[in-house]
Residue frames as a rotation matrix with the C-alpha (Angstrom) as fourth column:
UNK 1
-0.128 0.633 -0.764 37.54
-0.110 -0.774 -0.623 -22.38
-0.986 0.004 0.168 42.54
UNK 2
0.302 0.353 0.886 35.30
0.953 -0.097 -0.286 -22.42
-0.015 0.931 -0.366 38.69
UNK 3
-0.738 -0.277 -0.616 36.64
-0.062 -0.881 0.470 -19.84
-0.672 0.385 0.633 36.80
UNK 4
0.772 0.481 -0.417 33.94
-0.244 -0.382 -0.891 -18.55
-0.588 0.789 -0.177 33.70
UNK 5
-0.430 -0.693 0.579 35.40
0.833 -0.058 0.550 -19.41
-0.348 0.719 0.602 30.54
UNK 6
-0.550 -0.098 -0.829 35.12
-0.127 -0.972 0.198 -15.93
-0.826 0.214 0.522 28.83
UNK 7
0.489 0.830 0.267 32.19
0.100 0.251 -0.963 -15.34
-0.867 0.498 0.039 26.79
UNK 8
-0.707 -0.316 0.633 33.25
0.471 0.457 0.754 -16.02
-0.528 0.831 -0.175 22.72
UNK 9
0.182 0.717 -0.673 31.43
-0.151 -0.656 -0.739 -13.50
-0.972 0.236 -0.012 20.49
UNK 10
-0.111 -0.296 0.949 31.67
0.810 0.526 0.259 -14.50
-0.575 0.798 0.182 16.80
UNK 11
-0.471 0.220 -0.854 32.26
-0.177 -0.972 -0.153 -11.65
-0.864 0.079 0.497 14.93
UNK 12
0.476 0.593 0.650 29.20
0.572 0.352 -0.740 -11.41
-0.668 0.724 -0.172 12.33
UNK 13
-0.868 -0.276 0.414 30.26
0.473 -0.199 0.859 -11.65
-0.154 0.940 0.303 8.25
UNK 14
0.002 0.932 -0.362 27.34
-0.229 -0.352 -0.908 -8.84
-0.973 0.085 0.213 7.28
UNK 15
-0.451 0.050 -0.891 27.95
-0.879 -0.196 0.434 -9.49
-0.153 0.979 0.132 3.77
UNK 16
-0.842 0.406 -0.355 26.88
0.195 0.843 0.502 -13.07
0.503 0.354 -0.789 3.97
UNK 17
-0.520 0.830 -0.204 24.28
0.229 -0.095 -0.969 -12.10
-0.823 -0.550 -0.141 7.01
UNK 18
-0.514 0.225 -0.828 22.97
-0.528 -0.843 0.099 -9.71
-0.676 0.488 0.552 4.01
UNK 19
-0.648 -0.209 -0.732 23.19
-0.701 0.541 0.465 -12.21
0.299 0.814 -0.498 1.15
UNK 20
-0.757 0.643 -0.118 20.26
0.647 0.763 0.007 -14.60
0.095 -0.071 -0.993 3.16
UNK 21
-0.542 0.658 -0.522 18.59
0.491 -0.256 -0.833 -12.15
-0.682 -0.708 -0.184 5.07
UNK 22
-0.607 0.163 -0.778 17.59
-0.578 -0.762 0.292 -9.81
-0.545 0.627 0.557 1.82
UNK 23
-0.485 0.375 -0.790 16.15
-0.727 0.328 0.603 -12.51
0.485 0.867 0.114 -0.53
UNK 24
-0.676 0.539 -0.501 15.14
0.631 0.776 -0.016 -15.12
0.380 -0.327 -0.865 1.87
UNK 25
-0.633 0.708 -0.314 12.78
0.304 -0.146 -0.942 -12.35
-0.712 -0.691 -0.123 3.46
UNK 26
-0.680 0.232 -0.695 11.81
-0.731 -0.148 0.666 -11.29
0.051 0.961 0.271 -0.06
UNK 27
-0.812 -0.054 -0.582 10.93
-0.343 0.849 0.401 -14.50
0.473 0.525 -0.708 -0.56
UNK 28
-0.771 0.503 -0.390 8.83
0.485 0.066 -0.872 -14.94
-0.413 -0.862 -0.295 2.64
UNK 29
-0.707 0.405 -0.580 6.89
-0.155 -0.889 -0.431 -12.16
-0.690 -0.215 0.691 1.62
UNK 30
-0.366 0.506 -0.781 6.01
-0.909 -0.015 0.417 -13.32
0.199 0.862 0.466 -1.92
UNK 31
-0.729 0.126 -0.673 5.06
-0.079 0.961 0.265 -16.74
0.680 0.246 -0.690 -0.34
UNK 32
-0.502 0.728 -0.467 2.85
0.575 -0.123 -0.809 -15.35
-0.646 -0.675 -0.357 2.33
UNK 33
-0.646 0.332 -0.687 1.73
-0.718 -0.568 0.402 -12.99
-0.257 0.753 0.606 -0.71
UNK 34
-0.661 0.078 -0.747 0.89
-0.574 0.588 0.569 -16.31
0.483 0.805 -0.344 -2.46
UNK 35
-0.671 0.539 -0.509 -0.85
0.496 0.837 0.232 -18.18
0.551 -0.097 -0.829 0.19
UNK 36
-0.551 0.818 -0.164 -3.12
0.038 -0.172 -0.984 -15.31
-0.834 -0.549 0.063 1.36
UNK 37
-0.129 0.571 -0.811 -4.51
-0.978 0.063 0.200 -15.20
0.165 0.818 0.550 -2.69
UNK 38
-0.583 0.203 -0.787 -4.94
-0.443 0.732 0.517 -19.09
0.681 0.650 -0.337 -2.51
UNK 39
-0.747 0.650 -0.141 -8.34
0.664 0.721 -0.195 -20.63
-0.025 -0.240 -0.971 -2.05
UNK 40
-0.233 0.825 -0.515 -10.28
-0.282 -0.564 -0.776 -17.33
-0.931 -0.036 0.364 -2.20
UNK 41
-0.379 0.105 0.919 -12.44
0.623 0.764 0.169 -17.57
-0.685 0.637 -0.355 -4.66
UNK 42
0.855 0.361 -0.372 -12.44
-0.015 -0.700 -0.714 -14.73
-0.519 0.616 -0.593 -6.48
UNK 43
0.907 -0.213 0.362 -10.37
0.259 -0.395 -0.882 -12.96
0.331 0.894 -0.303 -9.38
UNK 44
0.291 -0.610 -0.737 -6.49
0.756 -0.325 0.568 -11.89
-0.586 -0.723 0.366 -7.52
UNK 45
-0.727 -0.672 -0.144 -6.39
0.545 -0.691 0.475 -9.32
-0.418 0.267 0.868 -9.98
UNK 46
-0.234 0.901 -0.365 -8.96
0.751 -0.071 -0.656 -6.43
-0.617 -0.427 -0.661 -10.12
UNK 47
0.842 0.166 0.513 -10.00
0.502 -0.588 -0.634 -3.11
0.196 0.791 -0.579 -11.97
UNK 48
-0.251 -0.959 0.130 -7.04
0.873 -0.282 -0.399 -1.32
0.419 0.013 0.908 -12.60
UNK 49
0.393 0.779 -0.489 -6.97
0.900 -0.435 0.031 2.01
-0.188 -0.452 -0.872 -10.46
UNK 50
0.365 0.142 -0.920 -5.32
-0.459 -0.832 -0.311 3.98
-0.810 0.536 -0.239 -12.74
UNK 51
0.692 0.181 -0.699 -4.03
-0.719 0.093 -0.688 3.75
-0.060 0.979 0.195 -16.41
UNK 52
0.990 -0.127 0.063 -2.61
0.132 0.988 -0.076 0.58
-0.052 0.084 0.995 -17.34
UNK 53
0.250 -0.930 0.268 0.93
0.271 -0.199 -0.942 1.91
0.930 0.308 0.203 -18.96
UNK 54
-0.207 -0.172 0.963 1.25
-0.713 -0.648 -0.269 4.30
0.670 -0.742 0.012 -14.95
UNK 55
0.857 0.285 0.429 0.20
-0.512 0.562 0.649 1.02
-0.056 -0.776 0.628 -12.99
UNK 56
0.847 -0.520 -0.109 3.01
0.455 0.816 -0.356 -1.00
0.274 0.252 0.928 -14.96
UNK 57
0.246 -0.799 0.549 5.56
-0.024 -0.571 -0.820 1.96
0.969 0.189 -0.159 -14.35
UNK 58
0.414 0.204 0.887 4.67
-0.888 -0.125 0.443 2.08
0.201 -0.971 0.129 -10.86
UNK 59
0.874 -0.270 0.404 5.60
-0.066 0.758 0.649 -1.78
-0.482 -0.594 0.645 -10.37
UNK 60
0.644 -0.711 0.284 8.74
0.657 0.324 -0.681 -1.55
0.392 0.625 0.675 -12.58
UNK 61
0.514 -0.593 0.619 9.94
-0.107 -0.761 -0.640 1.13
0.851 0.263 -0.455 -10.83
UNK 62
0.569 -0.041 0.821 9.73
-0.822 -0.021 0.569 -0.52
-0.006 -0.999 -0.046 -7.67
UNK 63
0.877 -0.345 0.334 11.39
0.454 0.824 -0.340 -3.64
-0.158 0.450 0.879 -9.34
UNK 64
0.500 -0.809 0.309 14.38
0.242 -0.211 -0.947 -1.76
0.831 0.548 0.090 -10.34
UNK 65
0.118 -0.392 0.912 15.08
-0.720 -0.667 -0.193 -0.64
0.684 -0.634 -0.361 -6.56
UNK 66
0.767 0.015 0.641 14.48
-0.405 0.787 0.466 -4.06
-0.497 -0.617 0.610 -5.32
UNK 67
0.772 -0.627 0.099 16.87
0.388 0.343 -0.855 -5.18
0.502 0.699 0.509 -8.69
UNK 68
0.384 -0.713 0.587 19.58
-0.263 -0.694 -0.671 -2.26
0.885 0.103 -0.454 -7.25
UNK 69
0.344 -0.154 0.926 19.60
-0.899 -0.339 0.277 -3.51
0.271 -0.928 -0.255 -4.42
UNK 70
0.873 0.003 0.488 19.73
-0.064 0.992 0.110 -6.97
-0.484 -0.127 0.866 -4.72
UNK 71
0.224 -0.968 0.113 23.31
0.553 0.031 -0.833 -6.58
0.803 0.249 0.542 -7.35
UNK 72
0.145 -0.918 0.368 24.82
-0.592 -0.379 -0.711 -4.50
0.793 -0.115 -0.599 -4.83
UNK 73
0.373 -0.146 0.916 24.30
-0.763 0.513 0.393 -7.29
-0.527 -0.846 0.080 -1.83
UNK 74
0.666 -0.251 0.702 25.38
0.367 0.930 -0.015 -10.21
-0.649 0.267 0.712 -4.24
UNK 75
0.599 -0.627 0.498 27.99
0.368 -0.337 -0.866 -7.99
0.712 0.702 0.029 -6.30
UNK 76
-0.070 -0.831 -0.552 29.74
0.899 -0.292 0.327 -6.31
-0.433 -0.473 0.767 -3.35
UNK 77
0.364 -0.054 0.930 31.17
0.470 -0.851 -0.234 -3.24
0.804 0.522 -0.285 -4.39
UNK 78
-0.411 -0.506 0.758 32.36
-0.042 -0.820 -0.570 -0.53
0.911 -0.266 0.316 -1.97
UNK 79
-0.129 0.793 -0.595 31.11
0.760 0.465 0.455 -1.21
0.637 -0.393 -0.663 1.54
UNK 80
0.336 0.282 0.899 29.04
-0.026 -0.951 0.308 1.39
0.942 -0.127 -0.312 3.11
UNK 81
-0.678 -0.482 0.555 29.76
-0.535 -0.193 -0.822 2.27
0.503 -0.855 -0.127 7.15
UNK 82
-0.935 0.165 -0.314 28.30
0.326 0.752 -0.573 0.72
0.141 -0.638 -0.757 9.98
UNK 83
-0.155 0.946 -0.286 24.94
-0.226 -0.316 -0.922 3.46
-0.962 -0.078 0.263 10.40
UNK 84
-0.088 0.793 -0.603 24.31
-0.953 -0.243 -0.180 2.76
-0.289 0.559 0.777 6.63
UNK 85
-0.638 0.104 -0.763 23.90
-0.004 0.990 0.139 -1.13
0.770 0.091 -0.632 7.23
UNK 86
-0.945 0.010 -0.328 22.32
0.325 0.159 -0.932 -0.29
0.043 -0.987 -0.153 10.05
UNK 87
-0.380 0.819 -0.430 19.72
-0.627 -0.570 -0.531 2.37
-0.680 0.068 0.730 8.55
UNK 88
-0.597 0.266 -0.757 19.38
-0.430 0.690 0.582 -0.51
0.677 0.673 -0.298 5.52
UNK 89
-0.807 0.119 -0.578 18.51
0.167 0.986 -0.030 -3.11
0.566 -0.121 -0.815 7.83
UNK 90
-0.729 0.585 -0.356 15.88
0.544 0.180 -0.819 -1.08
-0.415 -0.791 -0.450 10.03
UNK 91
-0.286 0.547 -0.787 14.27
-0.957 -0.114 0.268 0.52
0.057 0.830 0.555 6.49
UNK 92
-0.539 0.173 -0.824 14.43
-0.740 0.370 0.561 -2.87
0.402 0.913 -0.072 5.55
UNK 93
-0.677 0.299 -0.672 12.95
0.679 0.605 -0.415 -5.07
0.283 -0.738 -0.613 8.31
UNK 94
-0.575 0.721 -0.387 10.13
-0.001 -0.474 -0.881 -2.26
-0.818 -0.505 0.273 9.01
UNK 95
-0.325 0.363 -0.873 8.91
-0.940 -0.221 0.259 -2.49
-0.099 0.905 0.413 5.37
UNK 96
-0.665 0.186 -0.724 8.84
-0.184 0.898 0.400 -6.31
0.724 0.399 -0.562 5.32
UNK 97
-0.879 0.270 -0.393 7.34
0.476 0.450 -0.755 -6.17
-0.027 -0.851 -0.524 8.62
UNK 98
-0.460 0.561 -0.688 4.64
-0.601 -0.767 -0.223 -3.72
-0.654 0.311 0.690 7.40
UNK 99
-0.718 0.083 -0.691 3.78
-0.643 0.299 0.705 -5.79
0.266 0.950 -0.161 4.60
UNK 100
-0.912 -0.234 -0.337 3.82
-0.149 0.954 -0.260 -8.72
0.382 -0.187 -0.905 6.23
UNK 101
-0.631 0.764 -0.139 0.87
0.171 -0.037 -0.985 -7.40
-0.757 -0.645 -0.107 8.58
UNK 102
-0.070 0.580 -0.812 -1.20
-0.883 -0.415 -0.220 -5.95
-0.465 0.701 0.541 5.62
UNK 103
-0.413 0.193 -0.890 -1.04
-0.551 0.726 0.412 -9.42
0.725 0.661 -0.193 3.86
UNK 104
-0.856 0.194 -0.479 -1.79
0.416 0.809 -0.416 -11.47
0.306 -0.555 -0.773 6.84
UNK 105
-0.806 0.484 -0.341 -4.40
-0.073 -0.653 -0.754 -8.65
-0.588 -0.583 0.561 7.97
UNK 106
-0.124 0.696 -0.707 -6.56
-0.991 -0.116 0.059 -8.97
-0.041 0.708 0.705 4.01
UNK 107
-0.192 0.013 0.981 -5.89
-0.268 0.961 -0.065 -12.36
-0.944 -0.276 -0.181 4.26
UNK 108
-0.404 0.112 0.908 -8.16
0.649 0.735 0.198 -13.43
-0.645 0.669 -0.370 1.14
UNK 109
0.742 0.611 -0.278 -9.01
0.328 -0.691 -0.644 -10.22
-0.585 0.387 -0.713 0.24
UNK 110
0.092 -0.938 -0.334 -5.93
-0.168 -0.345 0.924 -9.03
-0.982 -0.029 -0.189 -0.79
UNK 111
0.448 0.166 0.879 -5.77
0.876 0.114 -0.468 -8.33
-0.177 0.980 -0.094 -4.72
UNK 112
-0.674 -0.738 0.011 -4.27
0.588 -0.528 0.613 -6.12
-0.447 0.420 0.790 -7.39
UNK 113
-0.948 0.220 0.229 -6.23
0.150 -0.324 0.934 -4.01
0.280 0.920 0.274 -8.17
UNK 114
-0.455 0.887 0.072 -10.38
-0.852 -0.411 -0.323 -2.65
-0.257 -0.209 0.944 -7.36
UNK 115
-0.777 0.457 0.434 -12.73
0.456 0.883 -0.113 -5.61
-0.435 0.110 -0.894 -6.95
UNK 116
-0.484 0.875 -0.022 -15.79
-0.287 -0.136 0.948 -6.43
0.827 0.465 0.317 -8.64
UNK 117
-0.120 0.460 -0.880 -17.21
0.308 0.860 0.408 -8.35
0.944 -0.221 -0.245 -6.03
UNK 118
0.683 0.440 0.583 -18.64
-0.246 -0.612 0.751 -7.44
0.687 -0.657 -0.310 -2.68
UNK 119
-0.414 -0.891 0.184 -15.90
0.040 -0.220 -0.975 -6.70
0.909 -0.396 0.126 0.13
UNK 120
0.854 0.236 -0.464 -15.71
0.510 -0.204 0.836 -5.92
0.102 -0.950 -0.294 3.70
UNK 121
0.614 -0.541 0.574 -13.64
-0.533 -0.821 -0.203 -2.35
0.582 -0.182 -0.793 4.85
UNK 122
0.346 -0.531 -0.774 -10.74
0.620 0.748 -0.236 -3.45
0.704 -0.398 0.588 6.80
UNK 123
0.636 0.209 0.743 -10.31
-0.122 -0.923 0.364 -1.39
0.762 -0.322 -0.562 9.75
UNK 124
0.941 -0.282 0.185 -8.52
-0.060 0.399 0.915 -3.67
-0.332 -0.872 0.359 12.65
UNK 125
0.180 -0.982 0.054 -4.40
0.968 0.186 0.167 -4.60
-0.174 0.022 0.984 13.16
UNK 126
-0.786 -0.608 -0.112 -1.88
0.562 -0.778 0.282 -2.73
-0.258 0.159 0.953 11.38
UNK 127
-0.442 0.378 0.814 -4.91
0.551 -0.601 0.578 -1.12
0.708 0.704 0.057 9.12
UNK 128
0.498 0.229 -0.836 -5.81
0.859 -0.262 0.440 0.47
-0.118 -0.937 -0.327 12.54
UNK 129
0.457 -0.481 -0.748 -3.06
0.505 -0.552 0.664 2.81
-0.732 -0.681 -0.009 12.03
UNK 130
-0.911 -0.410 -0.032 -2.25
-0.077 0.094 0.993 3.03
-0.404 0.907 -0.118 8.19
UNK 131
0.353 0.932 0.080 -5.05
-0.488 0.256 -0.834 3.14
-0.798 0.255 0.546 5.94
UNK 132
0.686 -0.394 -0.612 -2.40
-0.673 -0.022 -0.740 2.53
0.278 0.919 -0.280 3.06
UNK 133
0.486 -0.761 0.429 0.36
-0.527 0.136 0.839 0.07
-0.697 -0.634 -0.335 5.24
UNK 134
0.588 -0.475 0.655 1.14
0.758 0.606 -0.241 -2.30
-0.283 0.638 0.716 2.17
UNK 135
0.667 -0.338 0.664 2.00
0.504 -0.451 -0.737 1.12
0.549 0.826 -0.131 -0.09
UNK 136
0.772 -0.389 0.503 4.02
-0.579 -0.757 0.304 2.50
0.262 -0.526 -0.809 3.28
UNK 137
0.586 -0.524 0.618 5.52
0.054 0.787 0.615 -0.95
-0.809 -0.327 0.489 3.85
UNK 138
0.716 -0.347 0.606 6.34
0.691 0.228 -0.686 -0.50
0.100 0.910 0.403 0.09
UNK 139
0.829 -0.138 0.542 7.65
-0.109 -0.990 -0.085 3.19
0.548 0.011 -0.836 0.64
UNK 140
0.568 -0.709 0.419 10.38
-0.378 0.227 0.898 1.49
-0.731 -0.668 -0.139 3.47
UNK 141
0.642 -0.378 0.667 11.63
0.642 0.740 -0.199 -1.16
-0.418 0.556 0.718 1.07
UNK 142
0.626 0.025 0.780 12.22
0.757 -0.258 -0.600 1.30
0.186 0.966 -0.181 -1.41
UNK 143
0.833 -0.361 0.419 13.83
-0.513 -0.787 0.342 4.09
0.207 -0.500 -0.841 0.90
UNK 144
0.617 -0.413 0.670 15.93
-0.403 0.566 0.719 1.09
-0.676 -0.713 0.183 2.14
UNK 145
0.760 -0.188 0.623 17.18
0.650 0.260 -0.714 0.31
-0.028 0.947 0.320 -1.47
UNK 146
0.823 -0.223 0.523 18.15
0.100 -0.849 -0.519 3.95
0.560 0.480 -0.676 -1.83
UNK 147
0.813 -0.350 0.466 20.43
-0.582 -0.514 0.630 3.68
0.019 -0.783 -0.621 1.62
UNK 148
0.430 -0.670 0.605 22.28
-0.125 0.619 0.775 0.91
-0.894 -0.409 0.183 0.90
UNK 149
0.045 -0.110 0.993 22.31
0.923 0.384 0.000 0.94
-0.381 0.917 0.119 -3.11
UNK 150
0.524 0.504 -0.687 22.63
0.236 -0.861 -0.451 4.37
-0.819 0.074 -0.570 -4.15
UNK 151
-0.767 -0.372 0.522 22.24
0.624 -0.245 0.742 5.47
-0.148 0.895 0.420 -7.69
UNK 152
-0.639 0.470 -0.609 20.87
-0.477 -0.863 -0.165 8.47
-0.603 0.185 0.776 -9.43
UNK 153
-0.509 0.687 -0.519 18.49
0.122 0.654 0.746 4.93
0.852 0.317 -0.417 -11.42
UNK 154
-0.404 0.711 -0.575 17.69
0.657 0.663 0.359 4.10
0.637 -0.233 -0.735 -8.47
UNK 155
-0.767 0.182 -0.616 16.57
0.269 -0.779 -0.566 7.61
-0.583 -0.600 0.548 -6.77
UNK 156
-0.782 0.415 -0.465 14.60
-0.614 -0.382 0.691 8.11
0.109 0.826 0.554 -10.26
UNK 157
-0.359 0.690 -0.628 12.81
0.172 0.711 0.682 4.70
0.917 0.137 -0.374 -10.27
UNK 158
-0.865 0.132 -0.483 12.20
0.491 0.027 -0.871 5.41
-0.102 -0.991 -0.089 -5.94
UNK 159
-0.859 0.137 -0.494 10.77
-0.034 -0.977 -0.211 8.48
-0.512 -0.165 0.843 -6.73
UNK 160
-0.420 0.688 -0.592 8.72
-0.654 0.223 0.723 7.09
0.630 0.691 0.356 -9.61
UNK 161
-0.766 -0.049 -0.641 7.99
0.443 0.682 -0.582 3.92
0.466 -0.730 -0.500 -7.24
UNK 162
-0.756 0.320 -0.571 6.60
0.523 -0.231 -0.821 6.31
-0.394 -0.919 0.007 -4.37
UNK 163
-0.818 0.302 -0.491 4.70
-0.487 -0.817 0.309 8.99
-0.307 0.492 0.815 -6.77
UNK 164
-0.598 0.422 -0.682 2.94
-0.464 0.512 0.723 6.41
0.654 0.748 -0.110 -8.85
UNK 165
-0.676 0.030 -0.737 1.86
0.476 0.780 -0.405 4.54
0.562 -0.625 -0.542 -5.74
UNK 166
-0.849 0.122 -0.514 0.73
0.238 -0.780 -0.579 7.39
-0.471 -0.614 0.633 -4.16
UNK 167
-0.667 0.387 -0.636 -1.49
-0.745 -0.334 0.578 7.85
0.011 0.859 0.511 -7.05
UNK 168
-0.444 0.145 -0.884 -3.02
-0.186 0.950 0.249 4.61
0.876 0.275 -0.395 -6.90
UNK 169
-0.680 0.401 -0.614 -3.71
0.733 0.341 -0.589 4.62
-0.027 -0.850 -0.525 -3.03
UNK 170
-0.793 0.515 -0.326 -5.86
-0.558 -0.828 0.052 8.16
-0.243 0.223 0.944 -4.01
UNK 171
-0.606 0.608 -0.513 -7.60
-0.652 -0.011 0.758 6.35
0.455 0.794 0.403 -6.81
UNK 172
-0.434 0.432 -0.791 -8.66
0.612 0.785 0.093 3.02
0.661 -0.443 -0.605 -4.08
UNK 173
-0.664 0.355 -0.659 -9.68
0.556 -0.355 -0.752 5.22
-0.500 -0.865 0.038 -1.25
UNK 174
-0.425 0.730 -0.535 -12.20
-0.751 -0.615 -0.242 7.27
-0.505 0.299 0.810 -3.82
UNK 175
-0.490 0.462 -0.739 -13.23
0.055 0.863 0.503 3.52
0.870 0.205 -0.448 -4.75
UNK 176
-0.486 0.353 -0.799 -13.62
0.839 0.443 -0.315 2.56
0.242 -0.824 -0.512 -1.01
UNK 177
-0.891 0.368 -0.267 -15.25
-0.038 -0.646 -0.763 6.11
-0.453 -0.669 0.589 -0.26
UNK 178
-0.777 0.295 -0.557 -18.12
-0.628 -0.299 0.718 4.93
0.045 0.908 0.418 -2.72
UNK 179
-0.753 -0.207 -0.625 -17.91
-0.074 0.970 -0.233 1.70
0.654 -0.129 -0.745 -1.62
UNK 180
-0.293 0.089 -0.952 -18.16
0.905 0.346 -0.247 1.98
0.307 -0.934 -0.182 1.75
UNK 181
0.493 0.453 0.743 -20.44
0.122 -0.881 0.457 4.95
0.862 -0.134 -0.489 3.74
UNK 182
0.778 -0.530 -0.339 -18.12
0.466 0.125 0.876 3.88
-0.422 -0.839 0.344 7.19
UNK 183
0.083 -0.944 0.319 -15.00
0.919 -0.051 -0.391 4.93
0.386 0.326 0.863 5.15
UNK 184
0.267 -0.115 0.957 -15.28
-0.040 -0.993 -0.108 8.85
0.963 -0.010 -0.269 5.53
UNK 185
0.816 0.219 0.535 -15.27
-0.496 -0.209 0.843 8.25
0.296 -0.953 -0.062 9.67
UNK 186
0.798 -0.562 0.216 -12.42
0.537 0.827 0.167 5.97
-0.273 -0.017 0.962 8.95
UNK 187
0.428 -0.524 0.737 -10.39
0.580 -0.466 -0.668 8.56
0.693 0.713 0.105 7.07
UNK 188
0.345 -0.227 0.911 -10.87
-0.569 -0.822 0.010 11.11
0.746 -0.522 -0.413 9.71
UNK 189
0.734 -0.384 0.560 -9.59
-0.665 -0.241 0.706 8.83
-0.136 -0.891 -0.433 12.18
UNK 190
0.710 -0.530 0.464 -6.52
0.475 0.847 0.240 7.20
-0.520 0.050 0.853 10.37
UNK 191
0.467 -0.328 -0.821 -3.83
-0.562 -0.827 0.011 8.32
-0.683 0.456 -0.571 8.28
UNK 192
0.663 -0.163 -0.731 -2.96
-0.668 0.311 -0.676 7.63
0.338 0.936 0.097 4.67
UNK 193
0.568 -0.430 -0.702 -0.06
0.070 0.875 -0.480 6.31
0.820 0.224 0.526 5.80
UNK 194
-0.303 -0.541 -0.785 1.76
0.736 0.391 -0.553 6.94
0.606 -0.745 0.279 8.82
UNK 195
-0.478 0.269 -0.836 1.19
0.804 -0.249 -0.540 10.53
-0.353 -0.931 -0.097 10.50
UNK 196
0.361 0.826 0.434 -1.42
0.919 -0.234 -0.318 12.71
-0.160 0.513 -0.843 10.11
UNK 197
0.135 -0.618 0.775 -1.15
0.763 -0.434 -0.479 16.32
0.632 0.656 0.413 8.98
């Protein structure tokens, strides 16, 4: 009679799992970032859509929560329990995965900032469900920072992060309601960003 050899489960190192999985999807992101801007032929960086000094705060604050997070996976430090690797990793894998659609969805549209140049509304995929999914995809990341890195920086810079953003997806959508006469029927049947009110 075959006996089964007994199944062999390897028990997973999360700190190293952590140590790829954090920056190498980073990374992903800013290289799919990079190759939907290349070959369009336009400008990848538009009118600001609000004041210059509140646009720069806005990405620095999100920079510090991606920074906080990134020393406490490659420093170590105290490790958290098993649900807050767990809430990290499904914050942090729904945010990249958010993104991810919203870049692959603008494809060559996809810019910093309020074009000059004539557009087309995106309405299909993720933007189907999200009028805002990059700044919600952002809004995971950044929540996901806070669960696994917590500091009273990096709750400040979130907070600034989410606010500032928030601000910014206002100031495009009273672009795109100018823009575009479809937008208003679009509004009413989407939500900013995840559920309606």
């Amino acid at each position: 009679m075959i006996q089964a050899a007994p199944l062999c489960v390897a028990e997973v190192d999360v700190d190293t799992f952590l140590k790829v999985a954090v920056p190498g999807s980073l990374a992903l992101l800013v290289i799919q970032l990079a190759f939907s801007a290349r070959g369009a032929r336009r400008d990848p960086v538009g009118a600001l859509p609000i004041p210059l000094p509140l646009f720069c705060l806005a990405k620095f604050s999100a920079a510090v929560c991606i920074a906080a997070l990134l020393l406490k996976v490659f420093r170590g430090g105290e490790p958290g329990s098993a649900w807050t690797t767990l809430s990290f990793l499904c914050l942090w894998l729904a945010g990249i995965l958010i993104m991810s659609l919203s870049f692959q969805k603008l494809g060559g549209s996809l810019r910093m900032g309020l074009p000059s140049e004539k557009t087309a509304l995106v309405t299909t995929g993720i933007y189907r469900y999200s009028r805002n999914p990059v700044y919600l995809g952002g809004a995971f990341l950044l929540a996901a920072s806070l669960v696994y890195a917590f500091s009273w920086i990096n709750l400040i810079a979130a907070a600034l992060g989410v606010l500032l953003h928030h601000r910014i997806a206002l100031a495009e959508e009273k672009f795109l309601a100018g823009r575009f006469p479809e937008f208003e029927a679009y509004r009413k049947s989407t939500p900013r960003y995840l559920l309606r009110k």
